[in-house]
N, C-alpha and C positions, 0 to 999 in steps of 0.2 A: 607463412611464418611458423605456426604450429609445424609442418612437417619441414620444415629446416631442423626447428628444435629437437624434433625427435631423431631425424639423422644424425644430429649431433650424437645424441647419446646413444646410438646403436654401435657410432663410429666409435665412440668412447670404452662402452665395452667390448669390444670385438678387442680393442689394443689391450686392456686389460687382462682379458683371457689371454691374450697371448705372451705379457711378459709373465702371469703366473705359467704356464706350461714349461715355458723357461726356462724359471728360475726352478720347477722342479726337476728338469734334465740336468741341471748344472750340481745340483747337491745329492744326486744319486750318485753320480763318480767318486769322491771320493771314500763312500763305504763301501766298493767295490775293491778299491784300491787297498784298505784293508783288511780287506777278505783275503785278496792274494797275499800280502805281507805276512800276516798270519801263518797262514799255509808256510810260507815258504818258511818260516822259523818254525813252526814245528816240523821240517825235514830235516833242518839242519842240528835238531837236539837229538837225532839218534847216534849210538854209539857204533861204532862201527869194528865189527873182527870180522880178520882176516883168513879163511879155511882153502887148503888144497884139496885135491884129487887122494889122498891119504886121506886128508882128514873123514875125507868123506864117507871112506873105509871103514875108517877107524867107528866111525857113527853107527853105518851099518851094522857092525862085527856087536856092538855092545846091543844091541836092540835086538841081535837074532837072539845071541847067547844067554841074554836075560830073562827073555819073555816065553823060554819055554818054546824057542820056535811054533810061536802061536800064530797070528793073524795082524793086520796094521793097527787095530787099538792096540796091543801088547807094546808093538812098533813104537807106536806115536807116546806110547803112557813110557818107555825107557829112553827113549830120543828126546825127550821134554826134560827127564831129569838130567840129562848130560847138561843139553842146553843150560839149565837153572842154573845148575854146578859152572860152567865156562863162562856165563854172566855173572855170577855173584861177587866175585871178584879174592874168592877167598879158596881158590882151585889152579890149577893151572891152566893156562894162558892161551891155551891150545883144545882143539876136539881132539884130536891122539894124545897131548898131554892128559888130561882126564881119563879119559878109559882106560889105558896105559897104567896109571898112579894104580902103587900096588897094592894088593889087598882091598882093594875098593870094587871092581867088576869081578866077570865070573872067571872061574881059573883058565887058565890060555885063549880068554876073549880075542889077543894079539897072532896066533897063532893057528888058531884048530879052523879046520876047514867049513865055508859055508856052504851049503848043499844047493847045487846049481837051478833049483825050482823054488828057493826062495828069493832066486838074486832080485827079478821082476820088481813085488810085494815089497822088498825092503828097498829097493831104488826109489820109488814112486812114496815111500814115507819121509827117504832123506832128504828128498827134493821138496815135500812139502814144507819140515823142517828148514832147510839152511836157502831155500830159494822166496817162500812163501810168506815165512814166518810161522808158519802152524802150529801148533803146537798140544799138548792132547788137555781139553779142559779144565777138566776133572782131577788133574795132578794139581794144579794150582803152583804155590812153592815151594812142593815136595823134592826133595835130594837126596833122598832115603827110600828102599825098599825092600822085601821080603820076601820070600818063599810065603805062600797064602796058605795061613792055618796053623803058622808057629804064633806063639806066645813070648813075652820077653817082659820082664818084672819091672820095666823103668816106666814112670810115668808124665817123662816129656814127649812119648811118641802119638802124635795128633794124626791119626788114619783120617784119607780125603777120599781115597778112593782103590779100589780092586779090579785091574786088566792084566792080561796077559799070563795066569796064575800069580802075580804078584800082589804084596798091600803095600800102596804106596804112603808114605806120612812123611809130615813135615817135624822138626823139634821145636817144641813151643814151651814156656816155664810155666808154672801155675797160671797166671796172671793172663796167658793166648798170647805172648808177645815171642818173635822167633829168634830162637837163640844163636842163631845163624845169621851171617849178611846176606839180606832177599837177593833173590836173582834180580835180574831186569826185567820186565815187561816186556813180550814180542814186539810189543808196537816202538818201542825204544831202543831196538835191536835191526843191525843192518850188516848183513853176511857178505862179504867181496871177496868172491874167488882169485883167489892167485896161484898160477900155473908157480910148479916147480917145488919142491921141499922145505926152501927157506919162509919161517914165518915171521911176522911183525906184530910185535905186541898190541894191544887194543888201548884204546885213546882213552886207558883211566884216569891221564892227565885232565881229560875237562871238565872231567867230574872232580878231582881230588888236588887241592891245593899242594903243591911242592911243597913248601916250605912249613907244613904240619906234618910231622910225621906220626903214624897210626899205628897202632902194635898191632901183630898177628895175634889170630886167634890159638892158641895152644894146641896141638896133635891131640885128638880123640880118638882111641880103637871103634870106639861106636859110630864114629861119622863116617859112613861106607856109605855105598849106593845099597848093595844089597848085602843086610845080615844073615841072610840064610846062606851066602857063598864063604863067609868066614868060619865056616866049623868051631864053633867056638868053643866047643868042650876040650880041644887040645891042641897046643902048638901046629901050625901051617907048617909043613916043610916040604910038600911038593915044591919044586922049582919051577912049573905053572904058572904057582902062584907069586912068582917074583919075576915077574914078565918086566924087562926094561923098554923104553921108549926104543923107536926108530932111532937111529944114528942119526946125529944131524940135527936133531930136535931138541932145543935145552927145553929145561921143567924151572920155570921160572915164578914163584906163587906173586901174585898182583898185591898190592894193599888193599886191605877191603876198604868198604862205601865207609863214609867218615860218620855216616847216622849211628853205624856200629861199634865204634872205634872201640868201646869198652863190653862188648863182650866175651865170655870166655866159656867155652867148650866143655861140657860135663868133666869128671876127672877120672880118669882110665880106669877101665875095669876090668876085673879077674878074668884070666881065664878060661874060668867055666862057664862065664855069665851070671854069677849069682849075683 
């Protein structure tokens, strides 16, 4: 009798262990299944632009000519401010829109030749750039830079970092807050090559409601990539420096981010820089 009763209860938990095992394969599934969910919405919050075989050019051209024909940090630290500038939403729409916009790169970036033992070096940074996402650290939100070792009396320019003989800086008010509409995030950003010339504007629809409309930021002489290439002691009148887009290409400026909507751009300054 005794060993009846005790089979009993051997039998008893043997079942027990086994609807716990179970019941714990059955409730591991669905936080799996949230796992992938997840995932898969944050692929689909990236913003997506559109860059050709031009553009790509065009990337190259601004990263030799800026950086002093240096080395891939010079590369990557003037590739990152393009980038910044074509996500911010407050530049043009385009990688050859940007470089192109006048007075903002170095004079006939569109045009002067690239010396055939840098093509390599500068390939292997645009590719990091528009295939990878890379981007060069140390710039952060920088969209602004310099010739390394001038001085300039205004005291919105927030230096992050120094490659490629350049200083790079972001514009910030008293307060560290950017007076500019931030770029996007790398990880926010999704490059889709499109063969041929015609480009398609970037999906700032799902970021920015239609039916608010946002004011542009006002024209500043000081919002260049690099102030060391405006000579600013006296009127520009190389024709260099009024390099137009590729035919074919409108320059079309986006609305900025709505976080931004009221900011506005220092107010133009002299001439000389004073």
């Amino acid at each position: 009798m005794r060993a009846e009763i005790s089979f009993g209860k051997s039998l008893i938990g043997i079942l027990f262990v086994g609807l716990a095992a179970a019941s714990c394969t059955t409730t591991s599934k669905p936080a799996a299944t949230a796992a992938n969910t997840k995932t898969k919405q944050g692929q689909a919050a990236k913003v997506t632009f559109n860059y050709t075989a031009k553009d790509r050019e065009c990337l190259q051209r601004a990263m030799y000519f800026e950086s002093l024909h240096s080395d891939e940090d010079g590369y990557m630290a003037v590739g990152t401010v393009v980038m910044n500038r074509l996500t911010s939403g407050a530049y043009p729409p385009s990688i050859c829109g940007v470089v192109a916009q006048k007075r903002q790169f170095a004079p006939g970036v569109m045009t002067r030749e690239v010396k055939p033992q840098a093509e390599t070096e500068l390939a292997t940074a645009a590719d990091a750039i528009l295939i990878k996402g890379a981007r060069h650290p140390a710039v952060k939100d920088a969209m602004f830079f310099h010739t390394d070792g001038l001085k300039f009396p205004y005291d919105n320019m927030h230096y992050v970092t120094v490659a490629g003989g350049n200083a790079f800086y972001e514009k910030r008010d008293a307060n560290g807050t950017l007076e500019t509409p931030p770029p996007l995030p790398s990880y926010e950003v999704a490059m889709n090559y499109v063969p041929g010339e015609s480009m398609l504007p970037p999906q700032f629809e799902a970021l920015i409601p239609s039916a608010v409309p946002v004011p542009l930021p006002a024209p500043d002489p000081m919002a260049t990539a690099s102030t060391g290439q405006m000579r600013i002691v006296a009127p520009v009148t190389s024709p260099e420096t009024s390099v137009e887009p590729e035919p074919g290409m409108p320059i079309a400026i986006p609305i900025p981010r709505p976080a931004y909507d009221s900011v506005m751009l220092r107010e133009s300054l002299p001439a000389n820089g004073g």
